[in-house]
C-alpha positions in Angstrom: 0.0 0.0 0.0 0.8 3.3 -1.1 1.1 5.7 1.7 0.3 9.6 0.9 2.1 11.9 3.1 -0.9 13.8 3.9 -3.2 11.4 4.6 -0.6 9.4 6.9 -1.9 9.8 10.8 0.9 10.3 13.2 -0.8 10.5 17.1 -3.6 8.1 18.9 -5.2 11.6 19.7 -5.5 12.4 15.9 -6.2 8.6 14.8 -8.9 8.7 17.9 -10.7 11.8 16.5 -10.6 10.2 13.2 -12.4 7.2 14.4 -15.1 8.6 16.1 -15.7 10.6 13.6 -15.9 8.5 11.2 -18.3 6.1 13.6 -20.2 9.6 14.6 -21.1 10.8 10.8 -22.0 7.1 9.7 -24.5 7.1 13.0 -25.8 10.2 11.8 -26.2 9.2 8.5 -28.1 5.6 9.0 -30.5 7.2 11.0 -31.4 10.3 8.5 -31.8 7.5 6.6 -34.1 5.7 8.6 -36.3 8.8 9.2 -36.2 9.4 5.3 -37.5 5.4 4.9 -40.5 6.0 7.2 -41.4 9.4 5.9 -41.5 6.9 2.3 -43.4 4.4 4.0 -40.7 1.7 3.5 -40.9 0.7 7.4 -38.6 -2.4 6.7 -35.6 -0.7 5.5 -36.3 2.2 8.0 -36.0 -0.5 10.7 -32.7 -2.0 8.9 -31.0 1.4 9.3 -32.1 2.1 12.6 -30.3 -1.4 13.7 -27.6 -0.2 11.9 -26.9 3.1 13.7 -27.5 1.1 16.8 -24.6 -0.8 16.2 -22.4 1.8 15.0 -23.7 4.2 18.0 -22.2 1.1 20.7 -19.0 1.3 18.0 -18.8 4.7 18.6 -19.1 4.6 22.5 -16.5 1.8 22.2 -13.8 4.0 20.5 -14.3 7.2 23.1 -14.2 5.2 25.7 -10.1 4.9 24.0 -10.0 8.6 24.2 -10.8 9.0 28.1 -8.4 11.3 29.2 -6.7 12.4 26.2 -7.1 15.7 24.9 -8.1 15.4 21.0 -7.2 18.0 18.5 -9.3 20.3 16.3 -9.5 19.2 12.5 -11.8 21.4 10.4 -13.5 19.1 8.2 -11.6 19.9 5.2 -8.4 18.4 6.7 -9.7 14.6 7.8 -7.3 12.4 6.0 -10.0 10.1 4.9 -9.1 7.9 1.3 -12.6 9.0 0.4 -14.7 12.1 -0.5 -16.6 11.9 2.7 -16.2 10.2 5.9 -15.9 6.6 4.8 -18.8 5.1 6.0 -21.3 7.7 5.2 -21.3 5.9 1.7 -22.7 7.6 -1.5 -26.3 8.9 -1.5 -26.7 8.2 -5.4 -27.2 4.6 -4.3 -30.2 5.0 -2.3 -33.6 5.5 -3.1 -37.2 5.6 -1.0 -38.7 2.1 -2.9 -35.0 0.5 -1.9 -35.4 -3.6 -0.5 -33.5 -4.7 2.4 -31.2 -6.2 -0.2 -30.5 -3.5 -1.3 -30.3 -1.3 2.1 -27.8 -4.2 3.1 -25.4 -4.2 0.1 -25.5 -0.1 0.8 -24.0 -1.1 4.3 -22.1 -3.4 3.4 -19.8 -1.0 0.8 -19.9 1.7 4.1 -18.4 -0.8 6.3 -16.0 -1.8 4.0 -14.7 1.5 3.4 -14.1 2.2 7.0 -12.5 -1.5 7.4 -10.0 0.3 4.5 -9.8 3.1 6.4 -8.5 1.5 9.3 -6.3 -0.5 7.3 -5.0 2.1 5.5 -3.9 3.8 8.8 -2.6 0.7 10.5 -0.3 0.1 7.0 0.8 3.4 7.1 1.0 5.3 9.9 5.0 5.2 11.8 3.0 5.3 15.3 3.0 2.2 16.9 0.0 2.3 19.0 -1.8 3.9 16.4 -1.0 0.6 13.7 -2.3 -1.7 16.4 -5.5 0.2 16.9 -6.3 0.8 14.0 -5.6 -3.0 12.4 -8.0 -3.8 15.7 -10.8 -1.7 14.4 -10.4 -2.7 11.2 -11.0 -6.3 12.2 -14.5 -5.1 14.0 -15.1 -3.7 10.8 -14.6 -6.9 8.9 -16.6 -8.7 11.7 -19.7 -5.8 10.7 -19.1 -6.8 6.9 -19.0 -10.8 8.1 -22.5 -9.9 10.0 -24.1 -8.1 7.1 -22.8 -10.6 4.5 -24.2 -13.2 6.6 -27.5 -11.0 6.7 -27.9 -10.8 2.5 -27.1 -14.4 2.4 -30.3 -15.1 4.7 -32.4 -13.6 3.0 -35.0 -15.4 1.2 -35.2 -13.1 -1.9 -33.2 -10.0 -1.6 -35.0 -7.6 -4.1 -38.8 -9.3 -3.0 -40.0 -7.4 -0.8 -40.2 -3.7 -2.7 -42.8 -1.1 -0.9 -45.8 0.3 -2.6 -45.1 3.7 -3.7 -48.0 5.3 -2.2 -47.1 8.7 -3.4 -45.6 8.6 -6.8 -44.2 10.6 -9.2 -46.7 12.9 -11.0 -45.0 13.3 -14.6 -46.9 15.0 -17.4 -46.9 13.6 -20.9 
């Protein structure tokens, strides 16, 4: 792997803002998205993405719990060293939509978690901190545990795309 100089993190207080971050903004994300799914009436994936901010909220307890005692720095958002656009596991809004199956909801997960797992990997591969490398090749096995979980989930289901909502509202487009 590659390492950029600028996106290389140095301290445990830096990687540890990164991280909750990252766990923070996906949190925020899964549950805008589970308020959007109700608003759609698509209950079922609403639900999914509710149980998914769940876990990541316990995630994100998990990692502070890390940063007890340590005074973390100020990053404006501009200057995260994330290897994506966004935080990594806020994944890309284009891939959504309000008749979305579980399926499909789960596949959506799925690519978040494994951009944070490459997040973390990315860090523990590159960064020259010690303590940071461990920590972050540890949370980037929990993330491959999440993407184990939610593979696990798409493989249970019975038919992935079956279950599609009634659009109750739809489009009104003129002829």
């Amino acid at each position: 792997m590659t390492a950029i100089p600028n996106l290389i993190i140095e301290t445990l207080p830096e990687f540890l803002l990164h991280a909750i971050t990252l766990e923070r903004e996906s949190v925020e994300r899964y549950e805008e998205l589970g308020d959007s799914m109700e608003v759609h009436n698509n209950p079922q994936i609403a639900a999914v993405f509710r149980k998914l901010a769940r876990y990541g909220e316990l995630h994100a307890n998990e990692i502070e719990q890390h940063a007890t005692g340590l005074e973390l720095p100020r990053i404006p958002p501009w200057d995260f060293k994330w290897t994506t656009p966004e935080s990594p596991e806020t994944g890309d809004m284009e891939q959504l939509h309000y008749l979305m199956t579980q399926g499909q909801a789960l596949i959506f997960a799925l690519h978040n978690e494994t951009q944070g797992r490459d997040f973390y990997a990315h860090v523990a591969a590159t960064s020259t901190n010690q303590e940071v490398r461990e920590l972050a090749a540890e949370f980037a096995e929990e993330e491959t545990d999440h993407m184990n979980w939610l593979n696990a989930w798409i493989r249970n289901l019975a038919d992935p795309d079956s279950v599609s909502p009634e659009d109750l509202d739809p489009p009104n487009v003129t002829e």
